[in-house]
C-alpha positions in Angstrom: -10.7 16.2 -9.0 -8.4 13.3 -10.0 -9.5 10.5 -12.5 -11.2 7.9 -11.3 -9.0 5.0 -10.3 -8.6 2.1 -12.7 -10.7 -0.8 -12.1 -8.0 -3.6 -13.4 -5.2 -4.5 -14.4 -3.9 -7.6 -16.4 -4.3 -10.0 -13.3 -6.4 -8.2 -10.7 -9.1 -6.3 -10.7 -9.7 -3.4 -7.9 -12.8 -2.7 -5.1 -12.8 -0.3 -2.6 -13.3 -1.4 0.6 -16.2 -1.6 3.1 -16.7 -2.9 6.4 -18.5 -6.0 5.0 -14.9 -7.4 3.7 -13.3 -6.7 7.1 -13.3 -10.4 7.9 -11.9 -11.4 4.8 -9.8 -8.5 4.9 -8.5 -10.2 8.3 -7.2 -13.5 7.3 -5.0 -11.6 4.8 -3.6 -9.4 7.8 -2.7 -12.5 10.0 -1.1 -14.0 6.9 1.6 -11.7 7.2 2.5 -12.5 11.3 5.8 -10.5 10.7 4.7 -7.0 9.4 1.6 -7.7 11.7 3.7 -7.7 14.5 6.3 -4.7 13.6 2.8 -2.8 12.9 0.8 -3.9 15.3 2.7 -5.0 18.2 1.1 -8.6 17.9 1.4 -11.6 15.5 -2.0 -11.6 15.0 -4.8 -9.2 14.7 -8.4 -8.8 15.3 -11.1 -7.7 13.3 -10.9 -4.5 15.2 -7.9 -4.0 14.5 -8.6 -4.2 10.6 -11.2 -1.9 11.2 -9.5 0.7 12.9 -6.4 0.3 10.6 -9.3 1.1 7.7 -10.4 3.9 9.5 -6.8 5.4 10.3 -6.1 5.6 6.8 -9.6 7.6 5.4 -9.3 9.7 8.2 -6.8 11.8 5.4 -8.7 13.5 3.2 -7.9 11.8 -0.7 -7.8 8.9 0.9 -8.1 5.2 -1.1 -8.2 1.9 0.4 -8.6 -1.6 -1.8 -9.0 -4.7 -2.3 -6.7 -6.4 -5.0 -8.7 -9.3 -6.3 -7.0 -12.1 -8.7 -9.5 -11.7 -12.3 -9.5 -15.1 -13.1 -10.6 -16.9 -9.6 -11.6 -14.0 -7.6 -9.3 -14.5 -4.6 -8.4 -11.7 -2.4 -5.1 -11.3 -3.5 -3.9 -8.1 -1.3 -5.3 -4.9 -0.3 -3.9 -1.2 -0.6 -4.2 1.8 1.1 -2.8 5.5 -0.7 -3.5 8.7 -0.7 -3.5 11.8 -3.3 -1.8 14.5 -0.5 -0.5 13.6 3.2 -1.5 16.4 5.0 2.1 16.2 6.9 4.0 17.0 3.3 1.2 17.8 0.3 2.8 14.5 -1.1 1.1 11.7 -2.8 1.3 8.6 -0.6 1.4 4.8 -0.5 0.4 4.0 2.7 0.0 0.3 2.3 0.3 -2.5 -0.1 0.1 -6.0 1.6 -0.7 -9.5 -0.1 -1.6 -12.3 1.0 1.1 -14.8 1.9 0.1 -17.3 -1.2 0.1 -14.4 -3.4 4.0 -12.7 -2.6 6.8 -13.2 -5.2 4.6 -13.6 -7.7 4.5 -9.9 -9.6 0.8 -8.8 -7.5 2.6 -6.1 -6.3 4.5 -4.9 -9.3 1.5 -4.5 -11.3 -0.3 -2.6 -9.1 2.4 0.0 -8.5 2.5 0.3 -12.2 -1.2 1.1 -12.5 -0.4 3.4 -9.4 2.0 5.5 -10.5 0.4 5.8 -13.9 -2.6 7.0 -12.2 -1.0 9.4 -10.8 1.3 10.8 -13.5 -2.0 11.0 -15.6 -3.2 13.3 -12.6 -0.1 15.3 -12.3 2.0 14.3 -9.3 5.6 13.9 -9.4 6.3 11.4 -7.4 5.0 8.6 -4.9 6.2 8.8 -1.2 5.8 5.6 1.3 7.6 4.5 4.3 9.4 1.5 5.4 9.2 0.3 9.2 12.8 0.2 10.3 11.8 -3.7 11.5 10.6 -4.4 8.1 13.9 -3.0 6.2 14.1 -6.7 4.2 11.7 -4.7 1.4 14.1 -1.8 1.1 15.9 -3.7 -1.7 12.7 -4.4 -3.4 11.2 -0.9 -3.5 15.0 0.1 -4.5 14.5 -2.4 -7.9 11.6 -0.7 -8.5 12.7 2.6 -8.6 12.2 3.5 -5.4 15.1 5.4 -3.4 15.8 6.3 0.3 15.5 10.5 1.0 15.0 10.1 4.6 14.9 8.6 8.1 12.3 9.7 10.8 11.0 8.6 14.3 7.2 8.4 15.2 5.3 8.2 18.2 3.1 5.1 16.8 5.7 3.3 14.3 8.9 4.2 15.7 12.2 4.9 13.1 10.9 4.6 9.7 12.6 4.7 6.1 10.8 7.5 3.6 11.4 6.6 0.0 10.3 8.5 -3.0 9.6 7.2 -6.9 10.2 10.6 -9.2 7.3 9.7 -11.6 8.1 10.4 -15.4 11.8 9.7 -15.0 12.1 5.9 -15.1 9.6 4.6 -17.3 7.5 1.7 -15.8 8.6 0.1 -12.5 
């Protein structure tokens, strides 16, 4: 049984979701038109969609999905979705980390990966897996500066060619 997760960080604090934030949860979707598009198919979302996309990623056993809320205003600054073992490869996973438009470039991200990857280092994984839609390639370079590295390419039914990077936890330090 892992730790609990942390609750906060410096900046944000961290809630698990529930369907009551899925209509929050949706404007942050549809402020990303891009990635909701290489994900989704469309531009923009429906609550449904945010829904099922909730659903999806607790149907894996170990599964996490929060809210990233800014400590000092309480905005909903992005929302995460990971998990301690994919099924597919026994490997701990980052399925998801998506901000809000207003909230990108500003270190959100970064500082939640750190807590991440501490939390699981403290729990005794080795590294952190997540995938890159081939569409959505423009973040390669960013998950590269953080210590991130490519291992492999794959095509699925539902995402299409996709870019698996891995960060060896315990081997660089903080991100």
């Amino acid at each position: 049984m892992p730790t609990p997760f942390p609750s906060a960080s410096n900046r944000l604090y961290f809630v698990p979701v529930t369907p009551d934030d899925f209509s929050e949860l949706l404007g942050l979707y549809n402020s990303n038109p891009d990635y909701m598009e290489y994900a989704f198919g469309n531009r923009t979302v429906t609550l449904e969609t945010v829904e099922q996309d909730h659903k999806d990623n607790l149907a894996f056993p170990d599964s996490y999905s929060v809210m990233l809320r800014e400590q000092c205003s309480d905005a909903l600054v992005g929302i995460s979705q990971f998990i301690l073992r994919n099924p597919r490869d026994e490997q701990a996973w980052l399925g998801l980390i998506m901000l809000d438009h207003h909230y990108q470039g500003k270190g959100y991200a970064r500082e939640f990966l750190d807590i991440l990857i501490d939390w699981y280092a403290e729990n005794g994984y080795s590294s952190l897996h997540l995938a890159v839609l081939e569409k959505n390639q423009v973040v390669i370079p960013i998950y590269e500066k953080l210590g991130f590295s490519v291992y492999e390419e794959r095509v699925t039914p539902k995402l299409g060619r996709v870019i698996c990077m891995k960060y060896e936890i315990g081997t660089g330090g903080e991100i």
